[in-house]
C-alpha positions as CSV (number, residue, x, y, z in Angstrom):
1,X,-128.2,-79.0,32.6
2,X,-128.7,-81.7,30.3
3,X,-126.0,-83.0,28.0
4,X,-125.9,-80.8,24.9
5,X,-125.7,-77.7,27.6
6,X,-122.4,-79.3,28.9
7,X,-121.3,-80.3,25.4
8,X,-121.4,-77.3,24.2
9,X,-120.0,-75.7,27.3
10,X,-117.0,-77.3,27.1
11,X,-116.5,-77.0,23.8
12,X,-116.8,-73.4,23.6
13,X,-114.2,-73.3,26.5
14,X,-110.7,-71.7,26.3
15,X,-109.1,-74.8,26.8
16,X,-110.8,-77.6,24.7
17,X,-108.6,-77.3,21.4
18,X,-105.3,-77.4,23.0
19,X,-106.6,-80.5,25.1
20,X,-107.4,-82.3,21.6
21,X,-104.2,-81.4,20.4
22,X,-102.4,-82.3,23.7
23,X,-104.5,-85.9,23.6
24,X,-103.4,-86.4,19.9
25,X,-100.1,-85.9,20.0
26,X,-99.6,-88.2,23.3
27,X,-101.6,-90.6,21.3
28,X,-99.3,-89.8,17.7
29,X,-96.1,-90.3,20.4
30,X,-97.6,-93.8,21.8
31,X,-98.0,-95.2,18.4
32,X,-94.9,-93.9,16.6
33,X,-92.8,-95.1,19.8
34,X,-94.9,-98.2,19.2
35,X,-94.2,-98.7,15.6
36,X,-90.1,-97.7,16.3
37,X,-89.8,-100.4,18.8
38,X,-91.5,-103.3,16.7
39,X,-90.4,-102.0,13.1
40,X,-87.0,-101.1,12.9
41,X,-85.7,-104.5,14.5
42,X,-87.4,-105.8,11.5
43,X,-86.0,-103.6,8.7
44,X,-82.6,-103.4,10.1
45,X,-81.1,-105.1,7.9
46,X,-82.1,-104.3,5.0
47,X,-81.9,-100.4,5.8
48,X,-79.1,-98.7,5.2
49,X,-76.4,-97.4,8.3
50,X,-77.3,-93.9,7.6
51,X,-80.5,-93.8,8.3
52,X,-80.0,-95.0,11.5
53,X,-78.7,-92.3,14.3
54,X,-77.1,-92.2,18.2
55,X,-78.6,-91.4,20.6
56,X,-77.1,-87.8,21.3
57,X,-77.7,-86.9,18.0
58,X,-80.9,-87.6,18.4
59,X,-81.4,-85.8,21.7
60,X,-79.6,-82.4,20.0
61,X,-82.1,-82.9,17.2
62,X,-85.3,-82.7,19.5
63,X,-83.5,-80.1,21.5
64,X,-83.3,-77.9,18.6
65,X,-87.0,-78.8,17.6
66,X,-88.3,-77.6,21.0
67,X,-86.2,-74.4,21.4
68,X,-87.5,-73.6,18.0
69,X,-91.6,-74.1,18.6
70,X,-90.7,-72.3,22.1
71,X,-89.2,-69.4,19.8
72,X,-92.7,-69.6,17.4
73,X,-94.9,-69.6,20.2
74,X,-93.2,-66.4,22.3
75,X,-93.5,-64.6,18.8
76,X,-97.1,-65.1,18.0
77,X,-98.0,-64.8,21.1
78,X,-95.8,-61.3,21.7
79,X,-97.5,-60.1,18.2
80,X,-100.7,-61.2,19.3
81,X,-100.4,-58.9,22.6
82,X,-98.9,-56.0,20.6
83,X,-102.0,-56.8,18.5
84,X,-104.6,-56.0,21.5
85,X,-102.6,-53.4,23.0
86,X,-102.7,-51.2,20.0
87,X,-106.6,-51.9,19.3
88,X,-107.6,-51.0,22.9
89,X,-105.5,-47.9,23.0
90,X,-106.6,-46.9,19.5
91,X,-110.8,-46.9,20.8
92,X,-112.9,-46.2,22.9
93,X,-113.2,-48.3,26.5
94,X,-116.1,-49.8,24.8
95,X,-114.6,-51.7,22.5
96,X,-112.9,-54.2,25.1
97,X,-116.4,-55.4,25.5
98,X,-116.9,-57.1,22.2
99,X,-113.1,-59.1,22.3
C-alpha cells in the first residue's frame, strides 16, 4: 500500500476528526496555560481586581462547563439513536446497508 492508500485510509476512518479536535484542543490548552502563566504577572497591575478569580470559583466554573457539554453530547447522541431506530424500523432490512 503506498502512501496515498494509507492517507486516505485513515482519513476516512471513524476516528480521525475527533483525534484532530482532541490534538487541537490539548495544543489550544498548552498555549493558553502558556500565555496565563507569562501574561497575567505582567498585566496585574494594571488590570482591575475583578477580573481576576479564586481558585474554587474557578473550578465550579469548569465544573459547570463540563456537566453541560456532557448534557449536549448525551442529547445528540440519544436523538441521533432515536434517529436510526425509527429509519430502520420504518424500511425494509435493506436499507441498513446503505447507512
Amino acid at each position: 500500500m503506498n502512501r496515498t492508500q494509507v492517507w486516505v485510509r485513515i482519513r476516512d476512518s471513524f476516528w480521525f476528526l475527533p483525534a484532530v479536535y482532541s490534538l487541537l484542543a490539548l495544543i489550544m490548552v498548552t498555549i493558553v496555560n502558556g500565555l496565563d502563566t507569562w501574561l497575567v504577572p505582567l498585566i496585574q497591575d494594571s488590570m482591575p481586581f475583578f477580573f481576576f478569580m479564586e481558585k474554587s470559583v474557578a473550578q465550579a466554573m469548569c465544573g459547570s462547563l463540563i456537566t453541560s457539554i456532557l448534557t449536549m453530547t448525551t442529547i445528540s447522541f440519544s436523538t441521533i439513536l432515536v434517529v436510526l431506530t425509527t429509519y430502520t424500523t420504518q424500511f425494509s432490512p435493506r436499507t441498513l446497508q446503505t447507512l
